[in-house]
Structure formats: structure tokens, C-alpha cells
N, C-alpha and C positions, 0 to 999 in steps of 0.2 A: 856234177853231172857224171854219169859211168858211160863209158862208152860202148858203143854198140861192138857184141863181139865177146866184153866182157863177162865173164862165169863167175853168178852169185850163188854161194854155197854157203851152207850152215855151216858154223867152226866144229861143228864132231864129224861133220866129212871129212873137212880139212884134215883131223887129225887120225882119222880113220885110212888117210890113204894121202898123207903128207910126202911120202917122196916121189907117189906118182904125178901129182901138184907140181914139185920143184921139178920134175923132168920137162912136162908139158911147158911150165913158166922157161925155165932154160932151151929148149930146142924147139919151142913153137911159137919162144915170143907171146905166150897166153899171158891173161891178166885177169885176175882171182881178186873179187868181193867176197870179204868171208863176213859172214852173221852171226850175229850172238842176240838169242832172245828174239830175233825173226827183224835187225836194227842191223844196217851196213854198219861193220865196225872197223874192218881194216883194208885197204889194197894192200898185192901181192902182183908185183911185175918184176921184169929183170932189172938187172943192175943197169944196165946200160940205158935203157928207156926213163931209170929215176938219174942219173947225171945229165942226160939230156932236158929232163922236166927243169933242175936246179938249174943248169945252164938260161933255158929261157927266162927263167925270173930273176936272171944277175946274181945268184950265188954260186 
């Protein structure tokens, strides 16, 4: 399930405008569904929100 808030974007956006992505993911805490062929294919959030995710499931 993606969470409300979350920004689903085609991967040639992504790559179209990839470091204003990692700014918004770094200083706004945003979290990026990127798509390929119109198929959620990867999250993108910061680091600190993925060791807290590992954390809750005991790794």
C-alpha cells in the first residue's frame, strides 16, 4: 500500500529532474513511487525513514 502524500511519477521524470527529487526526498522528507510502463516499480525515501522501516521488522 503507498501512503497518502506519496508522489507517483514515470521513471523518465525521475530522470529528467533526478537531483531536484533527491533535494525534495532529503529536506522535505518526500517519498517518490517511480513507474516504468505505467507499474509502481521502486520507492525512493530518505535514509533515515528506510532504517527505521528495517528496524520495525527486526533487522
Amino acid at each position: 500500500m503507498i501512503g497518502m502524500g506519496t508522489k507517483i511519477i514515470p521513471s523518465t521524470e525521475a530522470q529528467n529532474n533526478f537531483g531536484c527529487i533527491l533535494d525534495d526526498v532529503i529536506q522535505n522528507d518526500s517519498r517518490y513511487v517511480l513507474k516504468r510502463r505505467g507499474l509502481p516499480q521502486v520507492m525512493l525515501l530518505n535514509l533515515s525513514d528506510f532504517e527505521r522501516l528495517l528496524a520495525s521488522n527486526g533487522r
